[in-house]
C-alpha positions as CSV (number, residue, x, y, z in Angstrom):
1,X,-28.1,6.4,-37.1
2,X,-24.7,8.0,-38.8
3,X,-24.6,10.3,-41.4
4,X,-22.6,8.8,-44.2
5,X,-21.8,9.0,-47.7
6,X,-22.3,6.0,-50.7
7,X,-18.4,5.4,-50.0
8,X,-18.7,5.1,-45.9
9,X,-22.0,3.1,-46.8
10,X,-20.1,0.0,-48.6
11,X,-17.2,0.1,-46.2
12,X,-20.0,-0.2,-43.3
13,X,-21.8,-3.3,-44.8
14,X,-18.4,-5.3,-45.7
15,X,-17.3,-5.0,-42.0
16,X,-20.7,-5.7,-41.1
17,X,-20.8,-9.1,-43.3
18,X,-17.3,-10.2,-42.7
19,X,-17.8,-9.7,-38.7
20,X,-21.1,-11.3,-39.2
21,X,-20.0,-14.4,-41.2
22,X,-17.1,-16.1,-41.3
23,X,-17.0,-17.5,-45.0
24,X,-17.1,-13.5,-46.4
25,X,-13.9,-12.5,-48.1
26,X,-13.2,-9.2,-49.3
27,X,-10.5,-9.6,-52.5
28,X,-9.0,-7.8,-54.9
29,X,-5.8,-5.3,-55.9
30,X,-5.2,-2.8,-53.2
31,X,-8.3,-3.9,-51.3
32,X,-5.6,-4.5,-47.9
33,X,-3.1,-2.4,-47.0
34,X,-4.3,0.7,-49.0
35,X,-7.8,0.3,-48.1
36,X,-9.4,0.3,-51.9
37,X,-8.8,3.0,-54.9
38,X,-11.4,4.9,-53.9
39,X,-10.9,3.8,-49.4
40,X,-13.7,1.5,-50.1
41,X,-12.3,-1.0,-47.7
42,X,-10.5,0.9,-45.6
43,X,-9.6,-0.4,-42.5
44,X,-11.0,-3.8,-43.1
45,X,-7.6,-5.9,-43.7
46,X,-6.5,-4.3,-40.3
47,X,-9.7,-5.2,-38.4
48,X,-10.6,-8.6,-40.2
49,X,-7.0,-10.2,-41.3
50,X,-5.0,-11.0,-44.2
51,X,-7.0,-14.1,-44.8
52,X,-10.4,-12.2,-45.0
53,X,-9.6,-8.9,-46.8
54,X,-7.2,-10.4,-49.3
55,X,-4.6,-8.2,-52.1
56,X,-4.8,-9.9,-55.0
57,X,-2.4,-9.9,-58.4
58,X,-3.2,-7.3,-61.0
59,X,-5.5,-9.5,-62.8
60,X,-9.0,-9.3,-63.5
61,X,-9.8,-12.8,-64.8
62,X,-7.7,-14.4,-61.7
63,X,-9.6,-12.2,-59.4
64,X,-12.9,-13.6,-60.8
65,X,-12.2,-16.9,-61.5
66,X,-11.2,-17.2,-58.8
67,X,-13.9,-15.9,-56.5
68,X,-16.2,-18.2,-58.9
69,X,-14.3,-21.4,-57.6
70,X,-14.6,-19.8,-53.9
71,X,-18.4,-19.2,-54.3
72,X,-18.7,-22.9,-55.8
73,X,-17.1,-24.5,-52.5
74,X,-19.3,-22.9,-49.9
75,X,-17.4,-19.1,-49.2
76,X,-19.2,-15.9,-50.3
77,X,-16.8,-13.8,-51.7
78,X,-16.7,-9.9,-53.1
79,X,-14.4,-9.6,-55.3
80,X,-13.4,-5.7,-55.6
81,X,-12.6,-4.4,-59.9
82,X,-11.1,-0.8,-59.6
83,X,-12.9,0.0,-62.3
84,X,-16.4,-1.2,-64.7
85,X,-14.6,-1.2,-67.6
86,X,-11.9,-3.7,-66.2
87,X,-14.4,-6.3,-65.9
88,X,-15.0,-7.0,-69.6
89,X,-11.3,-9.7,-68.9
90,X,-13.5,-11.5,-66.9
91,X,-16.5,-11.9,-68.8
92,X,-15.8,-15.3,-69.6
93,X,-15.9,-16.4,-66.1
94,X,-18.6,-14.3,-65.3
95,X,-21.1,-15.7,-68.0
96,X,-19.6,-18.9,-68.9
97,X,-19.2,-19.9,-65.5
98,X,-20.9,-18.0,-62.9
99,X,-23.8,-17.1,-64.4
100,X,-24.4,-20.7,-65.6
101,X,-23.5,-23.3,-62.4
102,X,-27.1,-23.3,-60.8
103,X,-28.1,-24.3,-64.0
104,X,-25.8,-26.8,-65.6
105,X,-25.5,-28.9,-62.4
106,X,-29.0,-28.4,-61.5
107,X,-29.5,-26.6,-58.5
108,X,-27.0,-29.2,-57.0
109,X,-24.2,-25.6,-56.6
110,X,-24.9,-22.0,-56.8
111,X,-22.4,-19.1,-56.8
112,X,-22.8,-16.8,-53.7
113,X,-20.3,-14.2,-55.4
114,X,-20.5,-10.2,-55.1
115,X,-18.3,-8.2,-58.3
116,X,-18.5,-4.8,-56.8
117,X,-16.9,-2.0,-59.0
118,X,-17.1,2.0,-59.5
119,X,-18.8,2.8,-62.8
120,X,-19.9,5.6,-64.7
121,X,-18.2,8.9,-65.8
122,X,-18.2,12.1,-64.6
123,X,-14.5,12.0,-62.4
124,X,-12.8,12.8,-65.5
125,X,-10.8,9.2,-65.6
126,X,-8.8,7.7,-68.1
127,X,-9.9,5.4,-71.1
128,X,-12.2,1.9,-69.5
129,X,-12.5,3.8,-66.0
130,X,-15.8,5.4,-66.7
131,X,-17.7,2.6,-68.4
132,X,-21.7,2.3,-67.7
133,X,-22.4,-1.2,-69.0
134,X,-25.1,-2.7,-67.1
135,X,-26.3,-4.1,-70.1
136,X,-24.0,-6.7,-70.6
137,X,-25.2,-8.2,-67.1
138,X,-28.5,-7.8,-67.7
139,X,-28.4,-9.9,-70.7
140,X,-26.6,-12.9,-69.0
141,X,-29.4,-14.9,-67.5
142,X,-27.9,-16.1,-63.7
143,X,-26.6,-12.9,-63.3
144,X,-27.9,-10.2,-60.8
145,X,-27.3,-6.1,-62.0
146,X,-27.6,-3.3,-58.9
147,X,-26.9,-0.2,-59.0
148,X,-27.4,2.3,-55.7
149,X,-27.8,5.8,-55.8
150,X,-27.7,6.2,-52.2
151,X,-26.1,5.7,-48.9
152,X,-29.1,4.1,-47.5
153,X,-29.5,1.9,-50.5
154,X,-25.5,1.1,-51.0
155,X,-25.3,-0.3,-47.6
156,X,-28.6,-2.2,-47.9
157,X,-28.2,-3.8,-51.4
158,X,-24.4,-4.6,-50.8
159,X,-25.3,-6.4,-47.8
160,X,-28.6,-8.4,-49.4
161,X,-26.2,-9.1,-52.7
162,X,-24.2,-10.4,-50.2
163,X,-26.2,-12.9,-48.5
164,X,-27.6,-13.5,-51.8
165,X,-27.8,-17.5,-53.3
166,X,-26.7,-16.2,-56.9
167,X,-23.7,-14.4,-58.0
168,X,-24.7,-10.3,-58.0
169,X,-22.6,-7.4,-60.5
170,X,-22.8,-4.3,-57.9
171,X,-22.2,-1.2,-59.7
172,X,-21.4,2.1,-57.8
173,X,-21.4,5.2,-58.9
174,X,-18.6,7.6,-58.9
175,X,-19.7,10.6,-59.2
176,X,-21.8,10.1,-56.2
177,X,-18.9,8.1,-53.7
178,X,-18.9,11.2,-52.1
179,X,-21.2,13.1,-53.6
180,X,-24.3,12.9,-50.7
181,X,-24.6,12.4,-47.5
182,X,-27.6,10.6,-45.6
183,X,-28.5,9.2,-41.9
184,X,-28.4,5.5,-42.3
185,X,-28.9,2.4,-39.7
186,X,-25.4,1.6,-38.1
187,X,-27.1,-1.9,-37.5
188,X,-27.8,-4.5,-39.9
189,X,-31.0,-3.9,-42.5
190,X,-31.2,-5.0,-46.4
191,X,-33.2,-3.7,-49.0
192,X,-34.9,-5.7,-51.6
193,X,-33.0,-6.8,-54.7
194,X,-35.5,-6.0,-57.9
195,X,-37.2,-3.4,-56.0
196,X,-37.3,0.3,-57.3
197,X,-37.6,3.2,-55.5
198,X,-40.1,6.0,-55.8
199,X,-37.5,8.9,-55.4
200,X,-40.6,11.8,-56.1
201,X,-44.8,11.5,-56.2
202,X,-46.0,13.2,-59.4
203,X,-49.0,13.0,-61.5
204,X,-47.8,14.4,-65.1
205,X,-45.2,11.7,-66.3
206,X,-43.2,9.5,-64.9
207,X,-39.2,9.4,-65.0
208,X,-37.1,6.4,-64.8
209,X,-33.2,6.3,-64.2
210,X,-31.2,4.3,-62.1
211,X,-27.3,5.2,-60.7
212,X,-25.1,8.8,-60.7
213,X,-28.2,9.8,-63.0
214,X,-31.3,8.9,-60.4
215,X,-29.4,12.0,-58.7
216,X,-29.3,14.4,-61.4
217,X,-32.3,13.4,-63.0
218,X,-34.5,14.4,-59.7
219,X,-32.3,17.7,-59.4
220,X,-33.7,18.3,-62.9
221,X,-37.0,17.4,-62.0
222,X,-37.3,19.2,-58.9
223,X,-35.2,22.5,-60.0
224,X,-37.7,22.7,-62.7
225,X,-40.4,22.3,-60.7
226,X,-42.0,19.4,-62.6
227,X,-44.9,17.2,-61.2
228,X,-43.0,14.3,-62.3
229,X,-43.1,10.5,-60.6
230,X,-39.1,9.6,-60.4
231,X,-38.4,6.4,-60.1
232,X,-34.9,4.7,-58.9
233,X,-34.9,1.5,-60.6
234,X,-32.3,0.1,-58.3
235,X,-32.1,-2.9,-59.7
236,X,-31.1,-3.7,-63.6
237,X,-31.5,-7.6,-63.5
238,X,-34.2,-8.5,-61.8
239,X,-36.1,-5.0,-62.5
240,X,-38.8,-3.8,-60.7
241,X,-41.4,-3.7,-64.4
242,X,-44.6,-3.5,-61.8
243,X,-43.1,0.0,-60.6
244,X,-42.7,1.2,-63.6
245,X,-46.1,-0.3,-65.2
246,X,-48.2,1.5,-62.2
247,X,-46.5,4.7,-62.4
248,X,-47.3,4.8,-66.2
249,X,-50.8,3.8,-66.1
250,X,-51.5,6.6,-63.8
251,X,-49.2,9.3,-65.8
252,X,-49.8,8.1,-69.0
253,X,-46.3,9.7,-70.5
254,X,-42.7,7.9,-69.7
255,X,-39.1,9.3,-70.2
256,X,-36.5,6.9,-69.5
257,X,-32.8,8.7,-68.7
258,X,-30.0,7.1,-68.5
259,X,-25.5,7.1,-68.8
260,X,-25.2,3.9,-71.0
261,X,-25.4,4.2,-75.4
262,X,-28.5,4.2,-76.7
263,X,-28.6,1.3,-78.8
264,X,-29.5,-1.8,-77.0
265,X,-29.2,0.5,-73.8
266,X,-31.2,-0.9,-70.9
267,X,-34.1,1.6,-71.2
268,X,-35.0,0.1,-74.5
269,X,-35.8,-2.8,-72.2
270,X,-37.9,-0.1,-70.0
271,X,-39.5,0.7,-73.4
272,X,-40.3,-1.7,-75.2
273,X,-42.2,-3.6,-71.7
274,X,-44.2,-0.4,-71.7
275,X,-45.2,-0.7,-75.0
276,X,-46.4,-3.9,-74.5
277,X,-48.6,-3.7,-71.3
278,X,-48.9,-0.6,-70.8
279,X,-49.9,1.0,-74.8
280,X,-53.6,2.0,-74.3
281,X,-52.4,4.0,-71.5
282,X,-50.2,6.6,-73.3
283,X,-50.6,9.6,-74.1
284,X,-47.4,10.5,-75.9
285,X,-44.2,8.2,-77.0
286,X,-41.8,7.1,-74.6
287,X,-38.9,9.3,-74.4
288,X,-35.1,8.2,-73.7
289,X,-32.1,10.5,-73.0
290,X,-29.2,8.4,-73.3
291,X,-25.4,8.2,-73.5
292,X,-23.9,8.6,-76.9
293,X,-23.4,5.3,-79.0
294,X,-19.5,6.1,-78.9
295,X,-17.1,5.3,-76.0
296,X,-16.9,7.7,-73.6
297,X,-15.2,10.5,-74.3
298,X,-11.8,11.7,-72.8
299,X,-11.6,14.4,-69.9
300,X,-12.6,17.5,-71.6
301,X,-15.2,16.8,-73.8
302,X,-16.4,14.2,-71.0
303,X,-19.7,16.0,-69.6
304,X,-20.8,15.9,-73.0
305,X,-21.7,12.6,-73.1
306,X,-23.3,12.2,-70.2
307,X,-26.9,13.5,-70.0
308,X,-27.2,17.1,-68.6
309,X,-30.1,18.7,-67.2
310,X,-30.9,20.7,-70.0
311,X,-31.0,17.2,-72.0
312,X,-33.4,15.9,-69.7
313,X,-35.4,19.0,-69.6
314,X,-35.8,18.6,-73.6
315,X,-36.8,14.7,-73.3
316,X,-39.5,15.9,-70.6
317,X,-40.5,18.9,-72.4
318,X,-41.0,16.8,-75.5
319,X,-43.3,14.4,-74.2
320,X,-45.3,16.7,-72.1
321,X,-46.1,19.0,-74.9
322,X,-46.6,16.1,-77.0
């Protein structure tokens, strides 16, 4: 075991993978020499080569597209974006291309590709640095969406997302790069992809988040010393819906917390799939504390958007009194 943080955690399973098998390449801008934006892949080009930890061209949609053509022909690639909001220049390789391939040739190719990238706010970053958008994944059927909120679980979903047939968006949360610190497995271990994790037992609701905000949300929960059930989704796309069900149907009340807007916001997803199997069971509305449906806000006015333990306190609150 070695006590590491989220940012140690990913740096451990890419030199894992790419010692482990030789068709994993590590790409993208600054990914070699400088080690990553955030030292994500430090030490990597040094220890693997120029031909397996590769620095690319400032360009999103060549770093993608090109990955997707690697992934097609039989390499698995992780392609590194400095930042979620950077992404949205290669959405049209992502879901026209990607996300599609198993399907339009029939099973005949599949895309073994990794897009890891930092998301969510809270570092104080400049304009498309601090995007939460797992939505647009989601929403892309082909597409995998995971986002770790621990060491433990960074290390073990990169390196399942990894060995995974189908391409796989890794989110990874900022605020929490170096945040915590946990005793992980120096050896090789995954953890299921569209499993959730029950962070806390409780009996009087049950709260749902998933990234920077599984954190915060349990700090709430546990500072306030509420008999909650908080639950780690994990996973966006494929989501663990039987975690969630079972935890309602025993707690009967649901708040759902998470970074992205509201509207069209994943936990309307969460919501409305409660609604539907799990109605007779409630015994107050479902609850969400969300982002704002506005872009995130520049540095000062920045931990205003996202949602703060007194905003989750009031969405808890609300349906326990309910």
């Amino acid at each position: 075991m070695v006590k590491a943080t989220i940012v140690q955690a990913v740096n451990m399973a890419l030199d894992l993978e790419l010692g482990r098998d030789r068709n994993v390449v590590v790409m993208g801008e600054d990914v070699g020499v400088n080690g990553g934006v955030f030292r994500a892949t430090d030490g990597l080009q040094k220890k693997h080569g120029k031909e397996r930890v590769i620095d690319t061209p400032l360009s999103e949609e060549a770093i993608i597209g090109t990955a997707v053509g690697m992934a097609v022909n039989g390499m698995r690639p992780v392609a590194e974006i400095q930042f979620s909001g950077f992404v949205y220049s290669g959405f049209d390789q992502l879901f026209s291309h990607a996300a599609r391939i198993r399907n339009r040739s029939r099973g005949r190719f599949s895309v073994p590709l990794v897009v890891r990238t930092p998301a969510g706010a809270g570092i104080r970053a400049l304009e498309l640095h601090c995007e939460q958008g797992e939505a647009f994944f989601a929403h892309a059927v082909g597409l995998k969406m995971v986002i770790p909120s621990t060491p433990y679980d960074a290390k073990g979903l990169l390196l399942a997302a990894i060995r995974d047939p189908d391409p796989v968006i890794f989110y990874e949360p900022m605020r929490l790069y170096r945040a915590i610190k946990e005793d992980i497995p120096e050896d090789d271990y995954t953890v299921p992809i569209g499993k959730a994790r029950i962070a806390q037992q409780g009996d009087d609701l049950t709260v749902i988040s998933w990234g920077a905000l599984s954190k915060f949300t349990l700090d709430a929960i546990q500072n306030n010393k509420v008999n909650a059930e908080v639950i780690d989704l994990r996973s966006i796309y494929p989501w663990d819906s039987e975690a969630v069900l079972n935890s309602v149907k025993k707690t009967g009340r649901a708040v759902i917390v998470h970074e992205a807007p509201r509207t069209s916001g994943f936990g309307a997803e969460i919501a409305a799939t409660i609604a539907e199997r799990a109605m007779l069971e409630l015994e107050a509305p479902v609850v969400r504390v969300t982002g704002y449906d506005t872009a995130v806000p520049f540095a000062r006015t920045e931990m205003e958007y996202v949602p703060s333990e007194k905003r989750i306190m009031d969405g808890v609150n609300k349906v326990l009194k309910f």
